[in-house]
C-alpha positions as CSV (number, residue, x, y, z in Angstrom):
1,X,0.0,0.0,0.0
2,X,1.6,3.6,-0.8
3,X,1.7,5.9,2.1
4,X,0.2,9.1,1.7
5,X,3.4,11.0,2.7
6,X,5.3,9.2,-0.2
7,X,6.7,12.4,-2.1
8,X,5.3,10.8,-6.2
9,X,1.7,11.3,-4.2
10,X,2.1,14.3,-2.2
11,X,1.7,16.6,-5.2
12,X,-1.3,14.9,-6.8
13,X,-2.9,14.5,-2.8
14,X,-2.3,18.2,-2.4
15,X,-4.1,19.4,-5.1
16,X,-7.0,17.1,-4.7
17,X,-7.2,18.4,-1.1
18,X,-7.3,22.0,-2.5
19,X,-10.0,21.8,-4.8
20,X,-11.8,19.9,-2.0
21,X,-10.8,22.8,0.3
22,X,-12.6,25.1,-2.3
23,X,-15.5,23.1,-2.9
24,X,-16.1,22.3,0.5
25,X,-15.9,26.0,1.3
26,X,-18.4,27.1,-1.4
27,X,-20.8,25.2,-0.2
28,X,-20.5,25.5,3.7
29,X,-20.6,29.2,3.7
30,X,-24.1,28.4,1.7
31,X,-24.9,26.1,4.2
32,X,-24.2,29.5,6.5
33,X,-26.3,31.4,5.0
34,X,-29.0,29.3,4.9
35,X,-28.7,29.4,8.7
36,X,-28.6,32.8,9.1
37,X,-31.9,33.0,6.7
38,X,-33.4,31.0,9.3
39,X,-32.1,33.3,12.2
40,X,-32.5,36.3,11.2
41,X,-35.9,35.9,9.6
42,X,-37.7,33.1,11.2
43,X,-36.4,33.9,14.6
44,X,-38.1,36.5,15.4
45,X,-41.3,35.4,13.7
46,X,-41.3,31.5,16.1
47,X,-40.3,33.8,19.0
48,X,-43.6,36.4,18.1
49,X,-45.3,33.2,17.5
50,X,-44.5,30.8,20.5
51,X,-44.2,33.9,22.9
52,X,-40.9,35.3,24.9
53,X,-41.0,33.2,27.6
54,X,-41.4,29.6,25.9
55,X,-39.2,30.6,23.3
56,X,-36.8,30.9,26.4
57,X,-37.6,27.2,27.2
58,X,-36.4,26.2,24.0
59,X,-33.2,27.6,24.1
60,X,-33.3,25.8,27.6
61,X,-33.9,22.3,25.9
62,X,-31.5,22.4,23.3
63,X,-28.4,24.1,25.2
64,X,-28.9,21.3,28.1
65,X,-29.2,19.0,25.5
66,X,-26.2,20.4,23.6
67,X,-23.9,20.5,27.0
68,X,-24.2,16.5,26.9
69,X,-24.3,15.1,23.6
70,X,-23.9,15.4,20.3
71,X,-20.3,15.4,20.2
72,X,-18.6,15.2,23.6
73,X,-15.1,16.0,21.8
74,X,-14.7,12.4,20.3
75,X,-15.3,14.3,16.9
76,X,-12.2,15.6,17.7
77,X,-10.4,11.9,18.5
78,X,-11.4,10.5,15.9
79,X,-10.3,13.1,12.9
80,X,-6.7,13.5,14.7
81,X,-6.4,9.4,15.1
82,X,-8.0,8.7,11.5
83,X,-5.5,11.4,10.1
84,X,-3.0,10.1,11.6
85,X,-3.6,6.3,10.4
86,X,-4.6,7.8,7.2
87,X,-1.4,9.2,6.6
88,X,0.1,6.2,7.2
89,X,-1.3,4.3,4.4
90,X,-3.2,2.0,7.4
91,X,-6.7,1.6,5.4
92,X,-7.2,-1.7,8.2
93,X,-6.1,0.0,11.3
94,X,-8.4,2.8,10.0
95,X,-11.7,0.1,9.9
96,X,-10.7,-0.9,12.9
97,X,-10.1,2.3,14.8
98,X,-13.6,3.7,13.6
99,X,-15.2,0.4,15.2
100,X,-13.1,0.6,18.6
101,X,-14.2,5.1,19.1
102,X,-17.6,3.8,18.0
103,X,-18.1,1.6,20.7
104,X,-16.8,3.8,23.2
105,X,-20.1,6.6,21.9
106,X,-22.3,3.7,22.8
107,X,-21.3,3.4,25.8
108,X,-20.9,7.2,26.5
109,X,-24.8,7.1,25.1
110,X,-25.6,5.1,27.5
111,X,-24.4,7.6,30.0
112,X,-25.5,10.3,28.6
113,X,-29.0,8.5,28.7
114,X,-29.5,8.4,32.2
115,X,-28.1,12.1,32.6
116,X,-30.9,13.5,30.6
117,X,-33.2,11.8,32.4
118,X,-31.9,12.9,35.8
119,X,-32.4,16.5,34.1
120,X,-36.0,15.3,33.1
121,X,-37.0,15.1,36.5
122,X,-35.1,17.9,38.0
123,X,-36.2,20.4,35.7
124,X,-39.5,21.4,38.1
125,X,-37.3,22.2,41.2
126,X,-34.3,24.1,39.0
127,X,-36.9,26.2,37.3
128,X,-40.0,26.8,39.5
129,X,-38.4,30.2,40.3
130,X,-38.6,31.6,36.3
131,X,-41.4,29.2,35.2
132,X,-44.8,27.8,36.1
133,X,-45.8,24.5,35.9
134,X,-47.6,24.6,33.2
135,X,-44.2,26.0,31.7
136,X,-42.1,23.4,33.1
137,X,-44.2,20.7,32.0
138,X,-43.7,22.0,28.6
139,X,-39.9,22.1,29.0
140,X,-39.9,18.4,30.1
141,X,-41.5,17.6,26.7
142,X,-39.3,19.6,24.6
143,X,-36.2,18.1,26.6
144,X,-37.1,14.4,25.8
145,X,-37.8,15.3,22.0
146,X,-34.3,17.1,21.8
147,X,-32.9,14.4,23.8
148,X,-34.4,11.6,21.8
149,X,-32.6,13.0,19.3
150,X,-29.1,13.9,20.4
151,X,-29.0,10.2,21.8
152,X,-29.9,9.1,17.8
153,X,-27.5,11.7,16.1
154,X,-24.3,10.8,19.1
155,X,-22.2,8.2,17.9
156,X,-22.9,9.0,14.1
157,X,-20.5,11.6,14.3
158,X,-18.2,9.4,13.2
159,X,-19.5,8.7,10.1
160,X,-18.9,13.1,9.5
161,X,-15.1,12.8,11.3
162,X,-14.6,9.9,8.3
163,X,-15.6,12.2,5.6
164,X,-13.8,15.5,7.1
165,X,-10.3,13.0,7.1
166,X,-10.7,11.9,3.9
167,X,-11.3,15.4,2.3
168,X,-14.4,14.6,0.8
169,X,-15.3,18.4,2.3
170,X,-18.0,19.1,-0.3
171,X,-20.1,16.2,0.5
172,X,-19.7,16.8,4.6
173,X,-21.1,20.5,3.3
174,X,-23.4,18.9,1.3
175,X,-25.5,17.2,3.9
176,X,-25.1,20.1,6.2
177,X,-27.0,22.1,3.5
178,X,-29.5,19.6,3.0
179,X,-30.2,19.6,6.2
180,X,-30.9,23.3,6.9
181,X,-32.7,23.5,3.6
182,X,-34.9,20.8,5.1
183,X,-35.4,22.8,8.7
184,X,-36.3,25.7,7.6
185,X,-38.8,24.5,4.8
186,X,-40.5,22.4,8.1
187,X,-40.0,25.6,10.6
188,X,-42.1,27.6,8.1
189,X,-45.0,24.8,8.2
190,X,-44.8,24.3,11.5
191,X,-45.7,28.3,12.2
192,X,-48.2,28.0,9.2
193,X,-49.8,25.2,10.0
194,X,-49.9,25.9,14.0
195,X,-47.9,23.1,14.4
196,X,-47.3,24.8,18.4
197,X,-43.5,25.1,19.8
198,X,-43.5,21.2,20.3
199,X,-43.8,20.6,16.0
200,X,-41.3,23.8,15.7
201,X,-38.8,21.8,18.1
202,X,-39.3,18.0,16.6
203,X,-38.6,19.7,12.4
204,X,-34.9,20.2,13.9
205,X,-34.3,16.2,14.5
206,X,-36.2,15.6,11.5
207,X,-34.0,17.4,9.3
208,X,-30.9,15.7,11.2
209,X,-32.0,12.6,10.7
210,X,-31.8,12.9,7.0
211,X,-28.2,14.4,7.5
212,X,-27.1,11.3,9.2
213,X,-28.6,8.7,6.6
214,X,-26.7,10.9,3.8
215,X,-23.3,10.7,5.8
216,X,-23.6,6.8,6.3
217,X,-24.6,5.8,2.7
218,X,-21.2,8.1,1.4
219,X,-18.9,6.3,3.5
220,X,-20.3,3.2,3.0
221,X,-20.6,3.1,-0.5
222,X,-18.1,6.0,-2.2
223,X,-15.5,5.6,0.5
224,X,-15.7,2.0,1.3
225,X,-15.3,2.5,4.9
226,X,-16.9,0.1,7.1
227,X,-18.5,0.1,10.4
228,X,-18.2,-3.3,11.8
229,X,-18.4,-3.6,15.3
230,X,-16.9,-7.3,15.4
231,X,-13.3,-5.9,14.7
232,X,-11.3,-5.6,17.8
233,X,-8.5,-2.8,18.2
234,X,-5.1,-4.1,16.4
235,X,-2.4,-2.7,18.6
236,X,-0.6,-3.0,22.0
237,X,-2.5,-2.2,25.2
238,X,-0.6,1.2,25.7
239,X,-1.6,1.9,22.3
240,X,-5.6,1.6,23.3
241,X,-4.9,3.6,26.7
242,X,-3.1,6.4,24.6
243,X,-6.7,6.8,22.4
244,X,-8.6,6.2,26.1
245,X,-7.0,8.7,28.0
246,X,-7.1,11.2,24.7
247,X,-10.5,10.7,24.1
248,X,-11.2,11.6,28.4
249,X,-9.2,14.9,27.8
250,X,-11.1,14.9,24.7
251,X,-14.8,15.0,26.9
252,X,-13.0,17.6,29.0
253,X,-12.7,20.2,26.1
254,X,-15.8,19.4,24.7
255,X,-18.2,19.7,27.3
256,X,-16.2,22.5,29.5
257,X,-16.4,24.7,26.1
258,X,-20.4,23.9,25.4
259,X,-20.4,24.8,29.1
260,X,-19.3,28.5,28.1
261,X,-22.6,29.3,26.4
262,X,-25.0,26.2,27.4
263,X,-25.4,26.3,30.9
264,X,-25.6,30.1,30.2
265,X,-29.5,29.9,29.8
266,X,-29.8,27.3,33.2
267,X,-28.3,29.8,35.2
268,X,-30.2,32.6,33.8
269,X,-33.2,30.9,34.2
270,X,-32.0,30.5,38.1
271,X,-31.1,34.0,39.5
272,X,-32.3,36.3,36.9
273,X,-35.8,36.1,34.6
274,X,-37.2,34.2,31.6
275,X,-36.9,37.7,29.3
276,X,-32.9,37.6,30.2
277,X,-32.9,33.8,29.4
278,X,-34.4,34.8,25.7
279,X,-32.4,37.9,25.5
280,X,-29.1,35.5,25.8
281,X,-30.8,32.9,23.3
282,X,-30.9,36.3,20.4
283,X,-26.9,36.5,21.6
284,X,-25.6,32.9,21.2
285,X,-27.7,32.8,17.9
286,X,-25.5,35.3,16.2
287,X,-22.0,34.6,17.9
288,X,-22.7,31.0,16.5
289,X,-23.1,32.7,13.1
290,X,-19.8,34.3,13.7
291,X,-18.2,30.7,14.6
292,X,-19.4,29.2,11.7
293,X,-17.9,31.6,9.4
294,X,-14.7,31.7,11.3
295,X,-14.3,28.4,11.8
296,X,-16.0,26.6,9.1
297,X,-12.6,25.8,7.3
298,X,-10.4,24.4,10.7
299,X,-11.4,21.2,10.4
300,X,-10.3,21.0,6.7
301,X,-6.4,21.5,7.8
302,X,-6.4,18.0,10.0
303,X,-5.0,15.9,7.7
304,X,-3.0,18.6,6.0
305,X,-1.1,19.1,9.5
306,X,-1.3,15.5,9.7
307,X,0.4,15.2,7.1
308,X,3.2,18.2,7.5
309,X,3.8,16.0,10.7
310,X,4.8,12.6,9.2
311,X,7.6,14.1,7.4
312,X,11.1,15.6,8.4
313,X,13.3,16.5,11.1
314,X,11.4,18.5,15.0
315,X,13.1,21.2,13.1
316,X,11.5,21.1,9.3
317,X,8.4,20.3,10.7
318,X,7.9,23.5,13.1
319,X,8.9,25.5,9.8
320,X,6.6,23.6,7.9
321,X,3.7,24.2,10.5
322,X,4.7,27.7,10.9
323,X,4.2,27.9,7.3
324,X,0.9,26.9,7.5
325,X,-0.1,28.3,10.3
326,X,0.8,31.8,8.8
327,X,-1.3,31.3,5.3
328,X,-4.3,29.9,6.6
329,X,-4.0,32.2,9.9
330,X,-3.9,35.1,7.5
331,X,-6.8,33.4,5.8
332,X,-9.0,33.0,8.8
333,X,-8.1,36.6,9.6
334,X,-9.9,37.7,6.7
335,X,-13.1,36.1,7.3
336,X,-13.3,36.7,10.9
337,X,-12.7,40.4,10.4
338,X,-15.0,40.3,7.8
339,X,-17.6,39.3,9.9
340,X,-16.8,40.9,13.7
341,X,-16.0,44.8,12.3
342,X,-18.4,44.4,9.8
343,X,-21.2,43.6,12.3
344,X,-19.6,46.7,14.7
345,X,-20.1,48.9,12.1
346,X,-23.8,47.8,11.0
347,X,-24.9,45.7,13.9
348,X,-26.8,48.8,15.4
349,X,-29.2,49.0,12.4
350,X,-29.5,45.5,12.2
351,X,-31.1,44.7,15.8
352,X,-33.2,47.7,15.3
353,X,-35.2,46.2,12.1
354,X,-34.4,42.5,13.3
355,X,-36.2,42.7,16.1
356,X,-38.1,46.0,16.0
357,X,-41.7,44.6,17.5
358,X,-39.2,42.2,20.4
359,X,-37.9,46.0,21.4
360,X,-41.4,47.5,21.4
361,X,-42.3,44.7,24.3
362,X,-38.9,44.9,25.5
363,X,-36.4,47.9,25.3
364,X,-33.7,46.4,27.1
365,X,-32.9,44.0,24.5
366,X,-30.8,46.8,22.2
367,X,-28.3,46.2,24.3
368,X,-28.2,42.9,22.6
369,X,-25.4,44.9,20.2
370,X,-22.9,45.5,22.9
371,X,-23.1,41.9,24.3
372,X,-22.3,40.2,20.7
373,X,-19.7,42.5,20.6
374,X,-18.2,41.3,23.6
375,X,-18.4,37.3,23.0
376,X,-17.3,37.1,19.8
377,X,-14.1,40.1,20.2
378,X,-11.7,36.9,20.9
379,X,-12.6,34.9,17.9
380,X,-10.0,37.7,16.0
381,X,-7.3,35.6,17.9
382,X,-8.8,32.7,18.3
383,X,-9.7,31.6,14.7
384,X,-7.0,32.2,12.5
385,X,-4.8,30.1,15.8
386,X,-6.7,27.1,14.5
387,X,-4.6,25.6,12.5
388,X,-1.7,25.8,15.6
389,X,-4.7,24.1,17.8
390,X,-4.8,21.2,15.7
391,X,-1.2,20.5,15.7
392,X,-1.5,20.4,19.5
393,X,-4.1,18.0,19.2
394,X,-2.3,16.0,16.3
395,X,0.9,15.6,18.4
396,X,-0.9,14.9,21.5
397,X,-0.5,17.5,23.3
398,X,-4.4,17.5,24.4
399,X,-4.1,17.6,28.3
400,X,-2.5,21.0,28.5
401,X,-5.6,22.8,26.5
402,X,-7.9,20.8,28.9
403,X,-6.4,22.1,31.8
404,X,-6.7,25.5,29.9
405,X,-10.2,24.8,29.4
406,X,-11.2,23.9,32.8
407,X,-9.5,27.4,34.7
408,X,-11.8,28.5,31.1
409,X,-14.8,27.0,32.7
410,X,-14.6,27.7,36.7
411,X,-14.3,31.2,35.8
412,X,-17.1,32.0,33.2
413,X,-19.5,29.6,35.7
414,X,-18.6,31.6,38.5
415,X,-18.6,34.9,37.2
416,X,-22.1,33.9,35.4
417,X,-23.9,33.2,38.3
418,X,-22.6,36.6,39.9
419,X,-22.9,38.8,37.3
420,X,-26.4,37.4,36.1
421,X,-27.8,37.8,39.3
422,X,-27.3,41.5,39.1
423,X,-27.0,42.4,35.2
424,X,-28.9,39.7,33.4
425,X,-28.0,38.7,29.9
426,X,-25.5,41.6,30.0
427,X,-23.8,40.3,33.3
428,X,-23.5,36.7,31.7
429,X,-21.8,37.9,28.4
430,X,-19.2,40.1,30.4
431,X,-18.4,37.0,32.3
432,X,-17.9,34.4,28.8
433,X,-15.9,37.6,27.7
434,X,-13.7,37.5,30.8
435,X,-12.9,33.6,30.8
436,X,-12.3,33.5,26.7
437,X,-9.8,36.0,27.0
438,X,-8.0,34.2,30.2
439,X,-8.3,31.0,28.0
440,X,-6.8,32.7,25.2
441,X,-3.7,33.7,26.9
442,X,-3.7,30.2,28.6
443,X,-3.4,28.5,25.0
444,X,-0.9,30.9,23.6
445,X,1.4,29.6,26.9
446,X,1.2,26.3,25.8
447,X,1.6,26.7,22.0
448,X,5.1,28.3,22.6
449,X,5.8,25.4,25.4
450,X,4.8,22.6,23.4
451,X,5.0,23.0,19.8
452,X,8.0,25.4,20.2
453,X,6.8,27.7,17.0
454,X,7.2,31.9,16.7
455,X,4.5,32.9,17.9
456,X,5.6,36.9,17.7
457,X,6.3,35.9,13.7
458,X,2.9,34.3,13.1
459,X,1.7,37.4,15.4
460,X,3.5,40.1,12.8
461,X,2.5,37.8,9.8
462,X,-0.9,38.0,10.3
463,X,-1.8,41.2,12.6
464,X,0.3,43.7,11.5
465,X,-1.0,44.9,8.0
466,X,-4.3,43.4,9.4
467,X,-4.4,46.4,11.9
468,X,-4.1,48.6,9.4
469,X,-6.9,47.0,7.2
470,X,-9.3,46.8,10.1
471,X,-8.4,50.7,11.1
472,X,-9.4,52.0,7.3
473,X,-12.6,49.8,7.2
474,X,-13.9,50.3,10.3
475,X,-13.3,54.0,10.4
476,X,-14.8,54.5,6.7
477,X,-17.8,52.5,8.4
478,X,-18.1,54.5,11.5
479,X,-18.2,57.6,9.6
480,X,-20.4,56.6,6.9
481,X,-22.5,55.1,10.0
482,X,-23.3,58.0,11.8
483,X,-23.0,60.9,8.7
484,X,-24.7,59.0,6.2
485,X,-28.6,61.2,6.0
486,X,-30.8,58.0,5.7
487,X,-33.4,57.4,8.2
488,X,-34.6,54.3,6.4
489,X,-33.1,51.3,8.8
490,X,-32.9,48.3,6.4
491,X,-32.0,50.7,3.4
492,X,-29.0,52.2,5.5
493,X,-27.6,49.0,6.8
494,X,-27.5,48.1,3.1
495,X,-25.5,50.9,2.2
496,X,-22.8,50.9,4.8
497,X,-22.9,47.4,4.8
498,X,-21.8,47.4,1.0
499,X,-19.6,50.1,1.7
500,X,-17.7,48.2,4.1
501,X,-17.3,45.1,2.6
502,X,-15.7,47.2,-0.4
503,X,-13.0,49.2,1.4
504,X,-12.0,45.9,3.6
505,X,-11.9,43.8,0.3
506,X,-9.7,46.2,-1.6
507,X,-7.9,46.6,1.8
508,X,-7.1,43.0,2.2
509,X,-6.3,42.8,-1.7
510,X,-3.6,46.0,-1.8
511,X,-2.0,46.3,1.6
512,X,-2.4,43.0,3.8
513,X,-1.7,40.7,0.5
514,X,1.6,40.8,-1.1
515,X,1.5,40.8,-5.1
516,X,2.3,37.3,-5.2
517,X,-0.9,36.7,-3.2
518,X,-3.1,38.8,-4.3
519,X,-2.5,37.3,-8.2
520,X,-3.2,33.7,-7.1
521,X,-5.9,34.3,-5.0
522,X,-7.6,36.7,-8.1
523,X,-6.6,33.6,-10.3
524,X,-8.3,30.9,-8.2
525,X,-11.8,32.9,-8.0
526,X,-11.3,33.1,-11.6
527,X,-10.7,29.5,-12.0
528,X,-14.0,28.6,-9.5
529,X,-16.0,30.6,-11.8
530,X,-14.9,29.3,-15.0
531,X,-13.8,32.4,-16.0
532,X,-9.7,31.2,-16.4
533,X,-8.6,27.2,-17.4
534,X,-6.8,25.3,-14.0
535,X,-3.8,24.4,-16.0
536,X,-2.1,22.7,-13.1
537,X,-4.5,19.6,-13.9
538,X,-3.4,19.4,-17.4
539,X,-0.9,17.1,-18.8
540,X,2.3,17.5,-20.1
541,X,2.6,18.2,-23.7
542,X,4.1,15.3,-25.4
543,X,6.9,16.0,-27.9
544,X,6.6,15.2,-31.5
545,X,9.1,12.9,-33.1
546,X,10.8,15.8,-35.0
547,X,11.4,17.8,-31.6
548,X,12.3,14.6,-30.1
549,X,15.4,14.2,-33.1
550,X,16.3,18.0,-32.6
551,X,16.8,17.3,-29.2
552,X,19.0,14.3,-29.4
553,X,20.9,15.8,-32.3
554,X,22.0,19.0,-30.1
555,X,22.7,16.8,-27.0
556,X,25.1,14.8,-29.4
557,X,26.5,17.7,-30.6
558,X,27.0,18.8,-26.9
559,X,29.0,15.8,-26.4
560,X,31.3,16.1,-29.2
């Protein structure tokens, strides 16, 4: 079998993985805005049709819900263990790994099963302060139709980490389109047809079901990977107590981090009020829009580092990841920039028209603005470090960012359930604000400890012209934002919004690229639209017999 880090493959594997990279791209940031259709529009309308206060128990349900299952970091495992083994050339230790980290979600289900049903019957005595029974009965429904769910959709998540490894990034995307296509067709019956909040809750697993079916059938049938759960691990007991105690750090991350904005609406619900609980529900809607588009690419760089990891000397490969750290941190930089100044320099117009009859009810909510502001202001650091993340988790250096995550986690729970008490929604973003940045710094430590990169070069690389793009966009925004004559809300976000996203393009393109950069990038969107021919694809030219004799007739003259 020929290893993938064989240097006659690595050229043909690269390019493959770039044109998945692209397509996979294209059709995720679809898949995003298909999303944020169903935010931004339906939102508002489900809350106006459901009420305030049980729109609060939904985001209840599925944050609890979320805090549990789902994913529980094992997504994680398995893509830096498959990568890994992929890289190797090891299709049977690959079969055989997916069969041994599948077990281990059944058994975490099983868990995970008697948690939510703990939660079930606690629900009336954690929420009889915020809710009435009537209320809480209702919650207890939603909670076992979310639940039913996550319990289904757990341990397929192998069947996505299979695809992500094998750079089949399109169809991943794919599926996650589908899916929302499907939800928000269902969530626009379910209003119109009165199908109540229970119907607008149950379309969500429905449309994940069909997600899940799609993932199996690829990998089954295009990739050829099995899921047989007779095969038993084929390695040494150390070897099996390395992927244990990796997937337990694993957990740690994963449910620590959900912790940050999922047990965000519990406590709310606890020492504050049920308009604070839906206030925070508007906030995590639109910092997970923010994610999304930030981080929608990271997971495409496993196997890449993966693979920058196989090869060379400690030395070549911290240059080599440096490399890449720098290009698609400068990458990510774009996109998250994009997003977070773009939103600061429009956001203001946007809450006001998005949810203009929420504020008549209640004003306090425009504050909604400052608090997105504040959750989402690390994600300028934290995204484009992605790719530096992986390579921590690739070399197994995992128990350092858990112990990161957990100082994360004591401090945003504590500071929540002070804050909250006294400033609501606004007290419980100042508090996630507080513990990302300590976690931030936290990570940063152990990137220079244990992977032994620059950090002030990838720092310079990516931040140093980027400062200067941000200060030319945002302050052509701000003035445009509050001199522009327009009193007409949607019209003027429009405006500015276009006016922005102009100045920060050309920006990016003429002082944060260099001219080698900026040509290639102009020349792959001109390849993606069919525009220019990808003549990297093509094959050689063969020579014609009579340049074949010219040839051989100078080189013997050369020799005589």
């Amino acid at each position: 079998m020929v290893k993938i880090s064989d240097e006659t493959n690595i050229n043909r594997i690269e390019h493959k993985s770039k044109k998945n990279m692209a397509l996979g791209a294209i059709i995720g940031y679809l898949a995003i805005l298909v999303s944020i259709v169903h935010g931004v529009v339906l939102t508002p309308i489900v809350t106006m049709y459901v009420g305030i206060d049980n729109y609060g128990l939904y985001g209840i349900a599925t944050t609890i819900i979320a805090l549990f299952l789902l994913d529980l970091g094992l997504g994680t495992v398995t893509e830096t263990y498959l990568s890994k083994l992929r890289a190797a050339g090891d299709k049977d230790s690959v079969q055989r790994f997916l069969s041994t980290i599948f077990k281990i979600y059944l058994v975490l289900t099983a868990i995970c099963l008697i948690i939510v049903g703990v939660i079930y019957f606690l629900s009336p005595y954690l929420y009889k302060s915020s809710y009435s029974q009537e209320q809480i009965s209702m919650l207890q429904n939603l909670i076992l139709i979310v639940g039913g769910y996550a319990l289904v959709s757990f341990p397929t998540n192998t069947f996505s980490s299979v695809i992500t490894v094998y750079e089949k990034f399109g169809f991943n995307k794919t599926a996650d389109l589908v899916q929302k296509l499907i939800y928000l067709g269902l969530t626009i019956a379910a209003v119109k047809l009165n199908w109540g909040l229970i119907g607008v809750t149950a379309v969500n697993a429905g449309s994940g079901i069909v997600a899940i079916i799609m993932r199996y059938l690829y990998m089954r049938l295009y990739l050829g990977v099995k899921l047989d759960l007779r095969l038993k691990f084929k390695g040494t007991r150390s070897e099996l107590k390395s992927i244990l105690v990796f997937s337990a750090w694993g957990i740690v991350i994963a449910l620590l981090t959900r912790l940050v904005f999922n047990i965000t609406p519990s406590i709310l619900g606890m020492v504050s009020s049920s308009d604070q609980v839906t206030k925070f529900m508007y906030v995590n809607t639109i910092e997970g829009y923010v994610y999304m588009f930030g981080a929608m690419t990271a997971t495409f760089f496993m196997a890449k580092v993966a693979r920058v990891e196989s090869t060379g000397t400690p030395e070549e490969k911290r240059e080599k990841l440096l490399a890449l750290a720098k290009k698609v941190g400068k990458l990510q930089f774009v996109v998250i920039a994009l997003i977070i100044f773009g939103f600061a320099t429009v956001g203001r117009e946007f809450i006001s028209f998005w949810l203009k009859d929420i504020l008549v009810e209640s004003p306090d909510f425009s504050s909604i603005y400052w608090c997105i502001l504040a959750v989402v202001a690390y994600e300028i650091v934290h995204i484009p470090e992605l790719p530096i993340y992986n390579a921590m988790l690739t070399e197994g250096h995992i128990k350092p960012l858990a112990i990161n995550t957990i100082i994360k986690a004591t401090i945003n729970v504590g500071l929540s359930f002070v804050l909250s008490s006294y400033y609501g929604a606004n007290g419980a973003c100042l508090a996630i604000a507080i513990a990302r940045v300590a976690d931030l710094i936290l990570n940063n430590f152990a990137y220079r400890k244990y992977l032994g990169i620059n950090l002030g070069e990838f720092f310079s690389f990516v931040y140093i012209k980027g400062a200067i793009v941000i200060a030319i966009s945002f302050g052509i925004g701000l003035l445009t934002h509050f001199f522009m004559p327009i009193d007409n809300l949607p019209l003027k976000f429009t405006i500015n919004g276009v006016i922005f996203v102009v100045i920060f393009s050309l920006s990016v393109l003429y002082i944060l690229f260099s001219k080698e950069e900026r040509k290639y990038y102009i020349n792959q969107i001109l390849i993606l639209l069919h525009i220019r021919k990808d003549v990297s694809t093509e094959k050689p030219k063969e020579e014609t017999t009579e340049e074949s004799e010219k040839k051989e007739e100078i080189k013997s003259g050369e020799e005589n």
